[in-house]
Backbone as numpy.savetxt, mean C-alpha at the origin, in Angstrom:
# Nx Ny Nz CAx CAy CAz Cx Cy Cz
14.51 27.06 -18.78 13.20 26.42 -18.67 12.19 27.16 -19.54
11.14 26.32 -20.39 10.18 26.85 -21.36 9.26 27.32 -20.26
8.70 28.42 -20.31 7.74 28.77 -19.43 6.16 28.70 -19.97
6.37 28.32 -21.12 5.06 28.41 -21.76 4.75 26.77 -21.56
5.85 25.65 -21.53 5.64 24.27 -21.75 4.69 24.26 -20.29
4.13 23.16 -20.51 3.27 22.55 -18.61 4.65 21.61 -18.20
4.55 21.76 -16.95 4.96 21.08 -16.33 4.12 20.61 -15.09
4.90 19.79 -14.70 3.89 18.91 -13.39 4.51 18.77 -12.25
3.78 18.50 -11.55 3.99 18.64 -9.81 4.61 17.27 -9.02
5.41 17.49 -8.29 5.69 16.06 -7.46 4.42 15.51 -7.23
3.57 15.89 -6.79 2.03 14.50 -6.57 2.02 14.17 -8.29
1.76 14.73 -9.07 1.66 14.58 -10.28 2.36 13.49 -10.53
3.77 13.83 -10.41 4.99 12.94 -10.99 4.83 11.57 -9.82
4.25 11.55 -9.08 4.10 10.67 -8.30 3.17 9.64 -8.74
1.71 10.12 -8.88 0.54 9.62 -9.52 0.98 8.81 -11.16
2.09 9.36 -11.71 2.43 8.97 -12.82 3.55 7.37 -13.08
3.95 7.40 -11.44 5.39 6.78 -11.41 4.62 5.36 -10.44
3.60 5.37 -9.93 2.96 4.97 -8.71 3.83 4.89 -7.85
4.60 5.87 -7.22 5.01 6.09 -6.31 4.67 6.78 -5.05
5.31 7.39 -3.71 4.82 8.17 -3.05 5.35 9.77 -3.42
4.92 10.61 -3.15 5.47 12.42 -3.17 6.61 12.36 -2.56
7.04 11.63 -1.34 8.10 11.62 -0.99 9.50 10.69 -1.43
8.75 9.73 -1.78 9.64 8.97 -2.89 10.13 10.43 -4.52
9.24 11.18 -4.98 9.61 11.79 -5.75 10.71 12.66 -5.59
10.33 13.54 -3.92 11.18 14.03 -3.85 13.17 14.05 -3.46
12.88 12.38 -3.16 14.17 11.75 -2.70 14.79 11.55 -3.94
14.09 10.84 -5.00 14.60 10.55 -6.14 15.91 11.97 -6.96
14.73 13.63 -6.93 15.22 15.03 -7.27 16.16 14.92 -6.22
16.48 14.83 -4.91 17.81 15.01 -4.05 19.33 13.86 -4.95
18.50 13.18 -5.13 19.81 12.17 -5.82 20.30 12.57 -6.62
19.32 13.56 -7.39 20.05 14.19 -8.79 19.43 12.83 -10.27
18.28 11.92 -9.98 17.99 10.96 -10.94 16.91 11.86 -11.51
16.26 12.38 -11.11 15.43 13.52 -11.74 15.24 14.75 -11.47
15.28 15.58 -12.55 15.81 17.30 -12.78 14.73 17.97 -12.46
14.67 18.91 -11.66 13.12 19.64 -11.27 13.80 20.85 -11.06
12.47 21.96 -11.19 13.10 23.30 -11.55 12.33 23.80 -10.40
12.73 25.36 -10.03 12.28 26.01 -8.59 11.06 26.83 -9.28
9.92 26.83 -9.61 9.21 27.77 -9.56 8.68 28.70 -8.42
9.43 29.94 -8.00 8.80 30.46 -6.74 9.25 29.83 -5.81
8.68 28.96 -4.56 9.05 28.10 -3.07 8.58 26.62 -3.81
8.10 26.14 -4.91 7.86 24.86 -5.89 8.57 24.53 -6.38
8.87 23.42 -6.21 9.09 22.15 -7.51 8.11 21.94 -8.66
8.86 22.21 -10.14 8.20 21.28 -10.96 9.52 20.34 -11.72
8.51 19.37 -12.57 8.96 18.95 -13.31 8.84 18.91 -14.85
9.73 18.69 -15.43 9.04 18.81 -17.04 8.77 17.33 -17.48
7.73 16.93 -18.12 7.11 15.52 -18.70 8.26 15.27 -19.66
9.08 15.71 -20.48 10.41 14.71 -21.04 11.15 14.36 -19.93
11.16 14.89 -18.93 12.05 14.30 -17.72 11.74 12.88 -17.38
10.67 13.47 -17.38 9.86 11.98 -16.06 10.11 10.70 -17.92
9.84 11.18 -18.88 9.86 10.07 -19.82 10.94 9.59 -19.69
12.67 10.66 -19.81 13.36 10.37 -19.38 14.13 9.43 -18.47
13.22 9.79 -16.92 13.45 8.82 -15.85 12.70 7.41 -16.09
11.88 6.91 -16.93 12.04 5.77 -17.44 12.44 5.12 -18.57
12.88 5.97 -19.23 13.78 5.62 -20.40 12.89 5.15 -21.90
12.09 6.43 -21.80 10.82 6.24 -22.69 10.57 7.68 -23.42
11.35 8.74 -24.69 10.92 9.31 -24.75 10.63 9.83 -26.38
9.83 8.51 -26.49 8.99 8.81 -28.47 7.83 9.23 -28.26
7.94 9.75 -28.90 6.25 10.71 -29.40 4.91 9.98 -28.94
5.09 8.69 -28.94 3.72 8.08 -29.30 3.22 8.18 -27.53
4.42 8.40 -26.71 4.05 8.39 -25.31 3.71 9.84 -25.04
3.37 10.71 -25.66 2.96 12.02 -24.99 2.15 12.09 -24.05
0.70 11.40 -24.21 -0.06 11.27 -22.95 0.57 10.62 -21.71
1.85 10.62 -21.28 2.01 9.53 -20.24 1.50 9.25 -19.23
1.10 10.05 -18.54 0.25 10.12 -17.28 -1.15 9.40 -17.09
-1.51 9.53 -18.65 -3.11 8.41 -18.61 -2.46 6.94 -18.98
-1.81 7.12 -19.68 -1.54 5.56 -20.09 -0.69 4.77 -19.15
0.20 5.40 -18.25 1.00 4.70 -17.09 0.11 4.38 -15.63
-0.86 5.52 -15.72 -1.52 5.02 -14.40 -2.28 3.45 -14.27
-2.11 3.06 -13.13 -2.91 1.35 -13.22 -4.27 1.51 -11.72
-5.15 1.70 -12.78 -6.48 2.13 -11.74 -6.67 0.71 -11.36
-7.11 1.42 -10.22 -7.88 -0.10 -8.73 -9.28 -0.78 -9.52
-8.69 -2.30 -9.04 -9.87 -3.16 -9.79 -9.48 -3.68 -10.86
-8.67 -3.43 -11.76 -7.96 -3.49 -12.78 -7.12 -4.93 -12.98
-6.53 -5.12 -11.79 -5.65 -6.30 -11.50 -4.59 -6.76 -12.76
-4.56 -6.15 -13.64 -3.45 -5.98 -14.72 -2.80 -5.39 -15.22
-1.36 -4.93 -15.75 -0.85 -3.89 -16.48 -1.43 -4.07 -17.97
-1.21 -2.43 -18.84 -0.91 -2.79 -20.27 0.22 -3.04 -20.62
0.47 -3.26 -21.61 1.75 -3.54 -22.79 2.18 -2.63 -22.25
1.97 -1.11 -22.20 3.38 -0.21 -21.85 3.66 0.00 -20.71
2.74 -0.15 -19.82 3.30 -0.13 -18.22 4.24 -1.24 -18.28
4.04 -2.17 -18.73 4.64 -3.44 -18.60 6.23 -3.24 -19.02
6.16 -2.50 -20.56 7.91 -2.19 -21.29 8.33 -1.31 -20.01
7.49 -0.59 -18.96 8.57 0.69 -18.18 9.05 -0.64 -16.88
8.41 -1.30 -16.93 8.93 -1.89 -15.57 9.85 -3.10 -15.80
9.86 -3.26 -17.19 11.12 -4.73 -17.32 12.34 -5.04 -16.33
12.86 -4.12 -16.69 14.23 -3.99 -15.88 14.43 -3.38 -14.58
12.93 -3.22 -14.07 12.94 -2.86 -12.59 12.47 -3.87 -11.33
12.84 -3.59 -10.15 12.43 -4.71 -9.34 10.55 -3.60 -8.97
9.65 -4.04 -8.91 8.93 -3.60 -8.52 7.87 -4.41 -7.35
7.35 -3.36 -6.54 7.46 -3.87 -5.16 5.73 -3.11 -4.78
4.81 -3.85 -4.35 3.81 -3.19 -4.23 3.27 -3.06 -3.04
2.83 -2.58 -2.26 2.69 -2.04 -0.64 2.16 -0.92 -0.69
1.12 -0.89 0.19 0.71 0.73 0.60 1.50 1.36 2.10
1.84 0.46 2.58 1.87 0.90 4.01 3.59 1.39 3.84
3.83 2.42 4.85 5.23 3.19 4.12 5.96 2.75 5.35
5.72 1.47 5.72 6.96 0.11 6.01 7.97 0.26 4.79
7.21 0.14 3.63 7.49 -0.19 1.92 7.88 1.14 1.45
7.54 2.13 1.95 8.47 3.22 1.64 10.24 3.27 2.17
10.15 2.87 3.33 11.62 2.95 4.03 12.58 1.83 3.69
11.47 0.32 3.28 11.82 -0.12 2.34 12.92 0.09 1.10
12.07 0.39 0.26 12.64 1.22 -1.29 14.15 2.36 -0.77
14.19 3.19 0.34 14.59 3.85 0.49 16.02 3.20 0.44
15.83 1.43 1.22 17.01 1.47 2.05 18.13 0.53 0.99
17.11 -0.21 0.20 17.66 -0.32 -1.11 18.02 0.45 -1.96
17.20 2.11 -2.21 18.29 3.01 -3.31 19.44 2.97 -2.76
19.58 3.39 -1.46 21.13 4.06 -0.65 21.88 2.89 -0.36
21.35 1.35 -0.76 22.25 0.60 0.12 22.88 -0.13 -1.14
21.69 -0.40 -2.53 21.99 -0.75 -3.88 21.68 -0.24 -4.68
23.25 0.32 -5.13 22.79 1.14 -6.26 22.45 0.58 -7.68
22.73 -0.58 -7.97 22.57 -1.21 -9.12 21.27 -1.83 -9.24
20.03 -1.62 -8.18 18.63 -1.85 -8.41 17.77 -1.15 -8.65
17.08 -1.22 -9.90 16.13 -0.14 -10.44 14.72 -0.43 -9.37
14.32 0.44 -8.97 12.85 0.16 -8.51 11.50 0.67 -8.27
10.85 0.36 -8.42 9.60 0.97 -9.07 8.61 0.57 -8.03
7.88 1.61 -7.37 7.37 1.14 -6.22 5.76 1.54 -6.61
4.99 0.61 -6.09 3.56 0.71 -6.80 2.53 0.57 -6.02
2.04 1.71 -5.43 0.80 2.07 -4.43 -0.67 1.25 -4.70
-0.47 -0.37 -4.09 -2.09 -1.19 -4.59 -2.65 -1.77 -3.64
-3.28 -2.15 -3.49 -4.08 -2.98 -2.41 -3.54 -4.41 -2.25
-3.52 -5.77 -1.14 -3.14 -6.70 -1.28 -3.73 -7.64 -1.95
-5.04 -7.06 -2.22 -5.50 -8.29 -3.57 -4.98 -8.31 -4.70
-4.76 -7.36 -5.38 -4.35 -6.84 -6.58 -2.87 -6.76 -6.85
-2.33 -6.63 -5.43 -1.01 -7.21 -5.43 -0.72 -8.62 -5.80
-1.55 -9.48 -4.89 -1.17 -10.81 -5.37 -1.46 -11.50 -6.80
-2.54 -10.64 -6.86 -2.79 -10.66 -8.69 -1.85 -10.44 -9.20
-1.26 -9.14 -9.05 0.15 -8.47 -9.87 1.19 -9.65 -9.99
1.22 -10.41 -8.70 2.43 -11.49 -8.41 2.07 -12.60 -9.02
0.97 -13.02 -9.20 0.60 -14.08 -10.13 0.82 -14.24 -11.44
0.60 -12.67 -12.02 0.86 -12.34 -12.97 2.22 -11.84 -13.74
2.87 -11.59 -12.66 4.46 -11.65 -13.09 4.46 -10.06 -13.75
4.07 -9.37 -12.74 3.50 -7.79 -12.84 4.36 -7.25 -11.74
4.63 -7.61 -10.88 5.63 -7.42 -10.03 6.58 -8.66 -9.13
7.70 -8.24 -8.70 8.30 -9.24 -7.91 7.98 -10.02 -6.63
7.40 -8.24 -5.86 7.32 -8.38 -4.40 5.95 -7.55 -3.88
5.50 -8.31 -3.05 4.30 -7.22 -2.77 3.60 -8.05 -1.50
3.50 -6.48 -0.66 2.57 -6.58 0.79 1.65 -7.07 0.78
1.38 -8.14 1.75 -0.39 -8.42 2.27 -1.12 -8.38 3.62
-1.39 -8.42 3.66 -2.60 -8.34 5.00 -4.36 -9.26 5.05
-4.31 -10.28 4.30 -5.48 -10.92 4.08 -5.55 -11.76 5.04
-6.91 -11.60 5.65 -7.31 -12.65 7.25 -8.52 -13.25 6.38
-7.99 -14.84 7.00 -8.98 -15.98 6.76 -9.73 -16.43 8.27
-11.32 -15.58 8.32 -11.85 -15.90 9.39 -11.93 -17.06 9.47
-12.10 -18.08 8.68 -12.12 -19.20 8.87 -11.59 -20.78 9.36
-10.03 -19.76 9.52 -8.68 -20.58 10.19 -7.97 -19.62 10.87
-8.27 -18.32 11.08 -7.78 -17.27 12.00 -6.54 -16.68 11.28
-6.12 -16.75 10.08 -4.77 -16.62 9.90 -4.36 -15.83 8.83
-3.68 -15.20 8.52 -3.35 -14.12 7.66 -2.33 -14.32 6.38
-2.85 -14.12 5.27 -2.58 -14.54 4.00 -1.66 -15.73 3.55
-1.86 -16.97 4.44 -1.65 -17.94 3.62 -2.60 -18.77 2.80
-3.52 -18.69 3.79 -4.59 -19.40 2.75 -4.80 -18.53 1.41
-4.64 -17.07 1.62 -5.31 -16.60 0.09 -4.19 -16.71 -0.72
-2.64 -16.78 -0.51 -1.46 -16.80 -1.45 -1.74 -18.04 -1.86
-2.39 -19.26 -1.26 -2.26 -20.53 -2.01 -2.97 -20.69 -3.14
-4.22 -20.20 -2.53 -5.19 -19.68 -3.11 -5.25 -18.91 -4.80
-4.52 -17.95 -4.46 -4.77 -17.04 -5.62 -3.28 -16.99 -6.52
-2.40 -18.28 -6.06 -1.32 -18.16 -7.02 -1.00 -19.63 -7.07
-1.84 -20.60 -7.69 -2.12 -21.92 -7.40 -0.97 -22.07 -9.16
-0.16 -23.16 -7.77 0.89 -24.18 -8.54 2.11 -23.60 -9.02
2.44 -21.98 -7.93 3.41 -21.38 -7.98 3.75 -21.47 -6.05
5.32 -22.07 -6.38 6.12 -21.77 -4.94 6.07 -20.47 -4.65
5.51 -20.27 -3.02 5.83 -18.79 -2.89 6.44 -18.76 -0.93
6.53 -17.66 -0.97 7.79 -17.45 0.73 7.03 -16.12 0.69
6.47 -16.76 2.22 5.86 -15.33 3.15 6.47 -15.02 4.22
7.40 -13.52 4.38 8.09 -13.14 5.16 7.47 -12.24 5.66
7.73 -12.01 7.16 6.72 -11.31 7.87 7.66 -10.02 7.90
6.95 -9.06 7.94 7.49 -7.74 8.20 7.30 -6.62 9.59
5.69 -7.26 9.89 5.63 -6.33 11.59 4.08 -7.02 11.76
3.85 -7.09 12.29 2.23 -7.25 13.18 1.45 -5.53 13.48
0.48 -5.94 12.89 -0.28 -4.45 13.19 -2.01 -5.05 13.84
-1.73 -3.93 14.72 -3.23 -3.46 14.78 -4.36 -2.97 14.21
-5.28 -3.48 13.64 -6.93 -3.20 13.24 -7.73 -2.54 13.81
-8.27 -1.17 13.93 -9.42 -0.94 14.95 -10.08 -0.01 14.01
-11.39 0.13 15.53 -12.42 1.20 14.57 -11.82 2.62 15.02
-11.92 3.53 13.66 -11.90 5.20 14.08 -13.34 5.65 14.75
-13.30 6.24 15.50 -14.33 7.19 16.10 -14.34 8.13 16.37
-15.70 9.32 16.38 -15.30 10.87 16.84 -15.02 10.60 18.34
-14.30 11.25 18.86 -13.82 11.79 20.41 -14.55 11.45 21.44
-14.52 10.66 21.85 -15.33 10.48 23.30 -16.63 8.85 22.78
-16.35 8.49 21.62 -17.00 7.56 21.29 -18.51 7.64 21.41
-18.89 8.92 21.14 -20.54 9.17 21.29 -21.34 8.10 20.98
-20.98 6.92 19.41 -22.36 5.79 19.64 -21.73 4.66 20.12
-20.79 4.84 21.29 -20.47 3.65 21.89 -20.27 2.45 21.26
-19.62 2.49 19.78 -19.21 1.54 19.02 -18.12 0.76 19.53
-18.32 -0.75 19.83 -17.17 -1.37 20.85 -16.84 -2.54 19.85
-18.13 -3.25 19.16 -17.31 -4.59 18.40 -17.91 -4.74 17.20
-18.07 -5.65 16.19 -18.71 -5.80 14.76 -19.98 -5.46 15.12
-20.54 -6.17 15.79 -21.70 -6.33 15.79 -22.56 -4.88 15.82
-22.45 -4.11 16.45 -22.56 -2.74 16.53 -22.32 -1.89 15.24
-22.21 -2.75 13.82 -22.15 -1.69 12.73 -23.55 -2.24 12.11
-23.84 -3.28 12.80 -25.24 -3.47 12.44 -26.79 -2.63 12.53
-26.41 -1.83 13.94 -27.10 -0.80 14.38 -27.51 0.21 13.46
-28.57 0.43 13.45 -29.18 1.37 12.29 -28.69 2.92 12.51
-28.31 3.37 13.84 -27.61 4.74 14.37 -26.07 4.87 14.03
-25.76 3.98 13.18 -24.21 3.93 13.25 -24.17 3.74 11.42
-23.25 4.83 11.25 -22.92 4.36 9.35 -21.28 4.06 9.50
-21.26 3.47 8.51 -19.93 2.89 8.26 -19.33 3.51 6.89
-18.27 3.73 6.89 -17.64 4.59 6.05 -16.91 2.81 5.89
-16.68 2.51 4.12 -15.56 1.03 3.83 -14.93 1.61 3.28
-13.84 0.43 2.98 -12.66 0.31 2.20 -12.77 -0.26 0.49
-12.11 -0.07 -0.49 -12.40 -0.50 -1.64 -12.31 -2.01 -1.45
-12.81 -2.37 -2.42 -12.95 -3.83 -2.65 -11.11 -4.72 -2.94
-10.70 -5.65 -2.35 -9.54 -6.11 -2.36 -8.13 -5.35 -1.29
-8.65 -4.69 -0.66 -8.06 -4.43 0.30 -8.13 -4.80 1.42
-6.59 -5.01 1.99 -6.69 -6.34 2.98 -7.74 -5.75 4.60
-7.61 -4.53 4.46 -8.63 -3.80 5.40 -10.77 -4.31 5.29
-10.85 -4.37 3.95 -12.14 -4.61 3.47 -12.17 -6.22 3.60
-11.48 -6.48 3.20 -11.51 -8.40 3.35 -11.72 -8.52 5.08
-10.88 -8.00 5.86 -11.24 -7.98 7.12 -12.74 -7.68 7.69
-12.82 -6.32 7.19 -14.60 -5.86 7.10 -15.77 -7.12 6.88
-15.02 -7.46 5.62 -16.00 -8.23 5.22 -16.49 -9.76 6.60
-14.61 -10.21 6.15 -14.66 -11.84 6.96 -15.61 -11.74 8.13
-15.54 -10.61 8.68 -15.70 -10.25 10.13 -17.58 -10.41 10.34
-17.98 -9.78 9.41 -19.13 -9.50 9.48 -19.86 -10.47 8.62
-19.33 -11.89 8.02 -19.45 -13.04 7.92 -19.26 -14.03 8.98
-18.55 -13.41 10.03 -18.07 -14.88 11.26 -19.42 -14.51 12.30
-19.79 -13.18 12.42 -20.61 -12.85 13.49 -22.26 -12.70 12.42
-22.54 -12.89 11.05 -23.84 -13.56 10.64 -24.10 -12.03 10.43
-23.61 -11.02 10.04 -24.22 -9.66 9.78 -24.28 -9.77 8.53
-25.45 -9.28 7.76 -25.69 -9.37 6.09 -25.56 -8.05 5.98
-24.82 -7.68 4.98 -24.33 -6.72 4.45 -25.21 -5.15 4.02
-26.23 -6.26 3.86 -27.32 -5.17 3.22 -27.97 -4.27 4.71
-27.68 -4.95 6.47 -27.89 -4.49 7.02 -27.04 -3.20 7.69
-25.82 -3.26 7.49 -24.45 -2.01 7.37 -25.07 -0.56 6.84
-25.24 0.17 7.56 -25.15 1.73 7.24 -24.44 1.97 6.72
-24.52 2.41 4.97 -23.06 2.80 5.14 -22.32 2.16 3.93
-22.64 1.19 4.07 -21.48 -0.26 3.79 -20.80 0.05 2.11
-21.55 0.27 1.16 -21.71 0.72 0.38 -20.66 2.37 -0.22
-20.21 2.94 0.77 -19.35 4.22 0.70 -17.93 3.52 0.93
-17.49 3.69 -0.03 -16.05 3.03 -0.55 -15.22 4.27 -0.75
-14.15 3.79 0.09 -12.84 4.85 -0.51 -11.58 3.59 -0.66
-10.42 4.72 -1.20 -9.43 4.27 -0.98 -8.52 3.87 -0.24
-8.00 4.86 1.02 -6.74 4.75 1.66 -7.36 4.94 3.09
-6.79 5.38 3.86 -7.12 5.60 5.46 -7.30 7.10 5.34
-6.79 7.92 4.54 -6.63 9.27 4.87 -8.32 9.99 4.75
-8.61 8.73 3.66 -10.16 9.37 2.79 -11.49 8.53 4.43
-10.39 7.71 4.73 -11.96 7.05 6.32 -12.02 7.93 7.33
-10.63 8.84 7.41 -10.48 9.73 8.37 -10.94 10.87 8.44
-11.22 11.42 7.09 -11.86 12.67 6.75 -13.12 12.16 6.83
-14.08 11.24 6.19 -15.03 10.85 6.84 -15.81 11.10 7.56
-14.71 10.34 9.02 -15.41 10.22 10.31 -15.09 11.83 10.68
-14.40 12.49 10.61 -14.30 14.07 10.95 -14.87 14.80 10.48
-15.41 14.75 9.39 -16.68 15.44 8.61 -18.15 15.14 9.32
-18.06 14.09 9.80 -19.79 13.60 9.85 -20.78 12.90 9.01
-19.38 12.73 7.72 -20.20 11.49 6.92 -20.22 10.12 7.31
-19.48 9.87 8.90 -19.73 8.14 9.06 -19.87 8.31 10.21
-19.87 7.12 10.77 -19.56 7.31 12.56 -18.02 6.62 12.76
-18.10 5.39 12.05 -16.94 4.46 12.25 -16.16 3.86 10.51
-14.80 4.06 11.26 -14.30 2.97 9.68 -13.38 2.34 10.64
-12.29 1.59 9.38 -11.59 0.62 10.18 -10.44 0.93 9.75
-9.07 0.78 10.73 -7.73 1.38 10.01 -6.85 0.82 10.94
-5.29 1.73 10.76 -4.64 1.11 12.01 -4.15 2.15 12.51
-3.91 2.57 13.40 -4.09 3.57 14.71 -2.86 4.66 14.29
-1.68 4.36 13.49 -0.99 5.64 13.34 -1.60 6.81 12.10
-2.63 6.45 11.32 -3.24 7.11 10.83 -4.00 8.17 11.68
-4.74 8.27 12.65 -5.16 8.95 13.55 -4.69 9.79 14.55
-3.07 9.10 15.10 -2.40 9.20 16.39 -2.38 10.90 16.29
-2.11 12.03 15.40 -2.00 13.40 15.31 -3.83 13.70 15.64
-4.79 13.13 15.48 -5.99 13.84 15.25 -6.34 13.92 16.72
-6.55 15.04 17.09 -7.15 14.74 18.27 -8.73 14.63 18.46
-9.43 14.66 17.24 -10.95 14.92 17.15 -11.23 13.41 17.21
-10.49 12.18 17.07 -11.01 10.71 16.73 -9.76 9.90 17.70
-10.99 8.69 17.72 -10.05 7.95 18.85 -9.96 6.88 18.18
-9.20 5.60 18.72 -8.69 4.18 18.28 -9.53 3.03 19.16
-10.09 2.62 18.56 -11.04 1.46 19.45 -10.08 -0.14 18.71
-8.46 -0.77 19.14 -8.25 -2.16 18.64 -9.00 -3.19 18.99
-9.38 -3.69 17.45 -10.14 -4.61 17.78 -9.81 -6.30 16.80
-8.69 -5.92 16.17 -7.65 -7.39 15.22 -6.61 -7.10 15.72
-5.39 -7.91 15.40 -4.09 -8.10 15.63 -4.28 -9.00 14.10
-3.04 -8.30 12.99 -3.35 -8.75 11.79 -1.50 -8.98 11.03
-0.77 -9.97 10.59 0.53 -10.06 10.01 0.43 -9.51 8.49
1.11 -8.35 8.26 1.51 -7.52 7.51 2.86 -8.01 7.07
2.88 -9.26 5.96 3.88 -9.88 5.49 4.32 -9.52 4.03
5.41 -9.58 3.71 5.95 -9.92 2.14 5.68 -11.27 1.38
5.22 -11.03 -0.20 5.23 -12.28 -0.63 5.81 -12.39 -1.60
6.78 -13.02 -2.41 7.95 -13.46 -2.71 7.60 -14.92 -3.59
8.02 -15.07 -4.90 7.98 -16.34 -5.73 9.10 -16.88 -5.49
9.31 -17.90 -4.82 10.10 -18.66 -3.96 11.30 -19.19 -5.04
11.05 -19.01 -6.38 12.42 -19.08 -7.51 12.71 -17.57 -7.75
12.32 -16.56 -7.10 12.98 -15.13 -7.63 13.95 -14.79 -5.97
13.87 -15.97 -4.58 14.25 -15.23 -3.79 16.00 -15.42 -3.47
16.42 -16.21 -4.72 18.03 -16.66 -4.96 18.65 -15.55 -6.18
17.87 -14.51 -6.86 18.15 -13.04 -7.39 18.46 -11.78 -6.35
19.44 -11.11 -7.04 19.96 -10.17 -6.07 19.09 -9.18 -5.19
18.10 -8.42 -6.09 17.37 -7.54 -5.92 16.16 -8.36 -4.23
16.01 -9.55 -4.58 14.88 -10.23 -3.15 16.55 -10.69 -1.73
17.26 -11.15 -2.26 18.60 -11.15 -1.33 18.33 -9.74 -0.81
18.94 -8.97 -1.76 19.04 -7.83 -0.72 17.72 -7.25 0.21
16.45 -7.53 -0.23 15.80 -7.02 0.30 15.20 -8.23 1.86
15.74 -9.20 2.13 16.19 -9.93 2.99 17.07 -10.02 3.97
18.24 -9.23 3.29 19.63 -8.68 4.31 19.09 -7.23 5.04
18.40 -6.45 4.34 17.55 -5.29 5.04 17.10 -5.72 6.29
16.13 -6.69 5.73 14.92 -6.69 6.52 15.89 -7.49 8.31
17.19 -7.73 7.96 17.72 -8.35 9.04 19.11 -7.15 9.93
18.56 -6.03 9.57 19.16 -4.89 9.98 19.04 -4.36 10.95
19.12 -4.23 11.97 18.94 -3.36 12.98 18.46 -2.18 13.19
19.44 -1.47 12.23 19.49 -0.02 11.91 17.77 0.27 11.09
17.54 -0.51 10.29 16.30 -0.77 9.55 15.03 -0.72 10.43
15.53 -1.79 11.45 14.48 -1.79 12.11 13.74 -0.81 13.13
14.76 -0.10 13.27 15.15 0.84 14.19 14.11 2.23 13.59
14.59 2.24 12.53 13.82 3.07 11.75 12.10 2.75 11.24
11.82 1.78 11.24 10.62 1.31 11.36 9.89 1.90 12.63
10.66 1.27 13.32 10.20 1.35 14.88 9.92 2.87 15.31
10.78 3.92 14.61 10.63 5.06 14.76 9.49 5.76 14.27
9.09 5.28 13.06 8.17 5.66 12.04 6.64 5.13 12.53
6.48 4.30 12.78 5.54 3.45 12.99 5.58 2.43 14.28
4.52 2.78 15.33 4.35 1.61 16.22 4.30 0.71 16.33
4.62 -0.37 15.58 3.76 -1.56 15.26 4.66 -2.95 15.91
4.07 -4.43 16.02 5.38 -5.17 16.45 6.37 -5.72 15.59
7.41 -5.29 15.81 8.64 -5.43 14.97 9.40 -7.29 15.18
8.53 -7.91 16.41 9.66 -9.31 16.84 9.65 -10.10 15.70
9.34 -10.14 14.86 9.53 -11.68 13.74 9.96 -11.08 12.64
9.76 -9.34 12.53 10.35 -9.04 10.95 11.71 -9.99 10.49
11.17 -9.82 9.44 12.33 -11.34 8.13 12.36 -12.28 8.46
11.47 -12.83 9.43 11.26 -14.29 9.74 10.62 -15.05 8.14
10.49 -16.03 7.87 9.71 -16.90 7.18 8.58 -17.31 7.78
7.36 -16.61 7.38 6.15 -17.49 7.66 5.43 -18.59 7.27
5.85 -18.72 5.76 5.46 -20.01 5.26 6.30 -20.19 3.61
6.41 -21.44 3.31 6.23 -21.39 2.28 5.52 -22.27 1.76
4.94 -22.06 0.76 4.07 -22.81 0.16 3.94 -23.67 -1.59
């Protein structure tokens, strides 16, 4: 190993691959990518990772800026696009979609896959766009009570698509310990004593935020808060434990270790797959259908995450 070359870190190589850290490190157990021991560390060397996508001319030296696909974006470039040809790629935040990916490396080995940390708006963008195969949603239509069919019709108009459900989750507010501003329902983020820590824009969490506080007549501009945007659950949780909010909105295994914040449910929301209804007779959506009708799979879900498991791989719609 060059000791003078940089090398980079599993989050690194993660941030680069849009994958998870633990996806990186499963990948180095397989032996698909070479990482060296620095000290009690892993690194990696950047011809590797070019390597592990089968990309390694000069003109890609920067890889790490040019592969990442920032939020809001709703498109690949030309070269994200050449790394993912020949891969099934699958977009989900929730690490349902990690155990996912998992159960397809070990179960098929002949599927490349590329797993891509986005929100469900931007997912379905991605799927519209023929940016990825498969990808998670969570979008509630206050307006018919119901969870991402109206927006798949919606936002991928005059393409067949198949929504398979994967688990039912719970929605609630985080709070510090003992619920000091007695935050119980929407209406209460209206309160001028209460700030709200949000979610980025196109996330099926923020669409909820939003619908919600459209069905009960709250204008936005009246939200404490409303305005402080993060990314993931980890960034609402630090948040509310810091003292920069009072309340955000998440789903309860994010919290379940904290003992400083409690779970106030207040949605019941379908956390489905969506699928272009001519890609689901290809091997790579088969198999990820025979999974989802596993036991053993489920089992492991169930272990990982609380959530309700009765309809996973059902068909919820097609459209």
């Amino acid at each position: 190993m060059d000791k003078n070359k940089k090398f980079l870190s599993p989050l690194e190589v993660a941030e680069i691959l849009s994958i998870s850290k633990k996806t990186v490190y499963e990948i180095i157990k397989r032996n698909e990518l070479k990482a060296y021991k620095v000290g009690n560390k892993l690194r990696i060397s950047p011809d590797e990772v070019k390597r592990y996508i089968g990309e390694d001319k000069e003109e890609f030296a920067d890889l790490r800026e040019e592969i990442k696909v920032d939020y809001g974006m709703y498109s690949f470039s030309e070269l994200y696009k050449n790394h993912i040809e020949d891969k099934l790629v699958i977009c989900g935040k929730d690490s349902i979609i990690d155990i996912l990916v998992s159960y397809l490396s070990q179960c098929y080995k002949g599927i490349k896959i590329l797993r891509l940390y986005d929100n469900s708006f931007n997912g379905l963008c991605a799927l519209y766009n023929g940016d990825v195969k498969v990808t998670a949603s969570h979008i509630w239509n206050a307006d018919t009570d119901r969870c991402n069919v109206d927006y798949v019709r919606s936002m991928l108009p005059g393409i067949s698509t198949t929504i398979i459900n994967l688990c039912y989750r719970t929605q609630g507010f985080y709070v510090q310990k003992g619920n000091p501003k007695n935050i119980k329902s929407w209406k209460d983020l209206s309160r001028k004593d209460v700030i709200l820590v949000n979610r980025e824009l196109g996330s099926g969490t923020r669409i909820l935020i939003d619908e919600s506080l459209k069905k009960f007549g709250i204008e936005k501009k009246d939200v404490q808060g409303y305005g402080n945007n993060v990314t993931n659950n980890r960034e609402v949780v630090n948040f509310i434990r810091n003292g920069k909010a009072d309340v955000g909105v998440g789903v309860k295994k994010h919290i379940r270790d904290n003992e400083n914040l409690e779970f106030i449910p207040i949605h019941k929301e379908s956390y489905d797959l969506v699928i272009k209804t001519e890609d689901l007779h290809t091997y790579p959506c088969k198999a990820i259908i025979d999974i989802l009708k596993l036991e053993e799979f489920k089992s492991d879900c169930e272990e990982n995450d609380n959530y309700d498991y009765t309809d996973m791989g059902k068909i919820i719609a097609i459209i």
